[in-house]
C-alpha positions as CSV (number, residue, x, y, z in Angstrom):
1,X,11.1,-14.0,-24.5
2,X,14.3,-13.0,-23.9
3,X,12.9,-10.4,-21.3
4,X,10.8,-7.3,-20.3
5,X,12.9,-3.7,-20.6
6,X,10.6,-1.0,-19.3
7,X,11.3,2.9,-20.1
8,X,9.9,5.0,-17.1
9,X,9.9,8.6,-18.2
10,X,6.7,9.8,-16.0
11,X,6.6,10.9,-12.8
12,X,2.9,10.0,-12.5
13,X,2.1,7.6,-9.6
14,X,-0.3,5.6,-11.2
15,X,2.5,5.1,-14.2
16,X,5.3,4.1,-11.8
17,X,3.3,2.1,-9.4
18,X,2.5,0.3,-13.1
19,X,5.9,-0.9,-13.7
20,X,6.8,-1.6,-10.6
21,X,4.0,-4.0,-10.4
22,X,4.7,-5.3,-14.0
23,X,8.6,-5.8,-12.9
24,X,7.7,-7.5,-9.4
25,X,5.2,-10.4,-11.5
26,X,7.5,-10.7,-14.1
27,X,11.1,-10.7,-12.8
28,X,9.7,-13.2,-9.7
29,X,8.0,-15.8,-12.3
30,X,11.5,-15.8,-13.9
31,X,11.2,-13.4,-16.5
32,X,14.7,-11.3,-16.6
33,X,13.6,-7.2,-16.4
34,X,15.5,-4.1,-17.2
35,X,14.1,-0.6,-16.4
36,X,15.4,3.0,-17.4
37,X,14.3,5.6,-15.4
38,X,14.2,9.2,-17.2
39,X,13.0,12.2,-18.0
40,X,10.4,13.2,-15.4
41,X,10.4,9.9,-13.8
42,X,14.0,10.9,-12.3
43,X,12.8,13.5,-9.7
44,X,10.8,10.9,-7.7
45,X,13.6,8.9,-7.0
46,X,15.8,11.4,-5.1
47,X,17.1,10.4,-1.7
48,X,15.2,12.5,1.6
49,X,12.4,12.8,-0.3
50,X,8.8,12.2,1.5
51,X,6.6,9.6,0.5
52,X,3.4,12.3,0.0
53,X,6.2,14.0,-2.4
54,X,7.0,11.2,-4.5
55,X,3.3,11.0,-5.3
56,X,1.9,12.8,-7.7
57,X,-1.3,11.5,-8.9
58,X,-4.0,12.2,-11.7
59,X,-7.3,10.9,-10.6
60,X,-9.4,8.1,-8.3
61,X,-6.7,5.4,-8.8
62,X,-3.6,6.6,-7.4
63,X,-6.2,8.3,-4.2
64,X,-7.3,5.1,-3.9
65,X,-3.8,3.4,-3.6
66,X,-3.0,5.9,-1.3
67,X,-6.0,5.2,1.1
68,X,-6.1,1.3,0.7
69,X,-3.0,1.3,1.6
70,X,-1.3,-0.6,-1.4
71,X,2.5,-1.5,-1.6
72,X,4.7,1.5,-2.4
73,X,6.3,1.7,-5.5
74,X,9.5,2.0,-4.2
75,X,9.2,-0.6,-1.4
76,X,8.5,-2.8,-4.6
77,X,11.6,-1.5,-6.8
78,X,13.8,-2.4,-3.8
79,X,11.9,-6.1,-2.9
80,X,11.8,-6.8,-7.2
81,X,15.9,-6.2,-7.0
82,X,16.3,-8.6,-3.9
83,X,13.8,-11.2,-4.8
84,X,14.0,-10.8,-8.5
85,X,16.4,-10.7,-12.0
86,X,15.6,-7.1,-12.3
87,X,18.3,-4.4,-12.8
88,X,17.7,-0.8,-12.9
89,X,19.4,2.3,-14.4
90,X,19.3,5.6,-14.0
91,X,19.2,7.9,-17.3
92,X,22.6,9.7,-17.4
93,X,21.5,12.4,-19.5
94,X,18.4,13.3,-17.1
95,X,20.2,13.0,-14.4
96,X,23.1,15.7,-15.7
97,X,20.1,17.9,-16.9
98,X,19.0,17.8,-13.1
99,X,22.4,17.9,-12.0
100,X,22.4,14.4,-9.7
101,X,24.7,12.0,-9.4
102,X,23.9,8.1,-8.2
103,X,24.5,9.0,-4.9
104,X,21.9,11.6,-4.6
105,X,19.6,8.8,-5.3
106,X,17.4,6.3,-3.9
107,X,19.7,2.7,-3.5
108,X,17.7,1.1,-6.6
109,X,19.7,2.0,-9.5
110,X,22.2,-0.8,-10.6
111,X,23.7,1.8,-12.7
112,X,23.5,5.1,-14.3
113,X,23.7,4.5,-18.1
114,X,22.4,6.2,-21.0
115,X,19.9,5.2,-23.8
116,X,22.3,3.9,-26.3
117,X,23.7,1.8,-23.6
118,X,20.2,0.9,-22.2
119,X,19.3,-0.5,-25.5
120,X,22.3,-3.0,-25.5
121,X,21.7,-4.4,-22.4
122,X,18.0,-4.8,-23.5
123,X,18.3,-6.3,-26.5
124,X,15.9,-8.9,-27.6
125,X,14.0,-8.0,-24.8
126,X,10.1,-6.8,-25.0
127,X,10.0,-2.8,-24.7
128,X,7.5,-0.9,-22.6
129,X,6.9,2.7,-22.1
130,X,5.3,4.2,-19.5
């Protein structure tokens, strides 16, 4: 496989903790990852944000990662980038929409692209949407 290229559009913690736990196996047993982050997903990625408002759950899972105490999703984007081949880009269209730029954001987008541009750079790759 030429590699895993995730779309994150929801901003639902069990969703994201999802892919960041699919990206951390995958990109560290050498499996190259891409991830777009849109729509939805965006607003969870902001910079100053709390980590109780970055969560927004639906049910017993993402309570459950909360009180267990399991790995952040963002402490994961930022370790999958170091440790990693993982590269990932912020939706430019979402991001106008909301009116941010890169720098309003979290330190874990490589870029910020858009989808025509997202689909280059994942070509040939298996395509996940979350």
């Amino acid at each position: 496989m030429a590699g895993l290229a995730i779309i994150l559009a929801s901003d639902r913690h069990e969703k994201i903790q999802m892919v960041a736990t699919l990206a951390s196996v995958a990109s560290t047993t050498g499996t190259p990852v891409k991830i777009f982050i849109t729509m939805n997903a965006v607003t969870v990625f902001k910079k100053g944000m709390s980590k109780q408002e970055r969560i927004r759950g639906e049910g017993a899972v993402s309570k459950a990662m909360v009180e267990k105490g399991a790995p952040f999703f963002l402490d994961l984007f930022m370790q999958v980038r170091e440790l990693g081949d993982c590269k990932i880009y912020g939706c430019g269209m979402a991001m106008d929409l909301l009116g941010l730029k890169q720098e309003d954001m979290e330190p874990i987008f490589d870029d910020v692209i858009g989808a025509t541009k997202f689909f280059e750079v994942a070509a040939g790759s298996q395509i996940l949407v979350f």
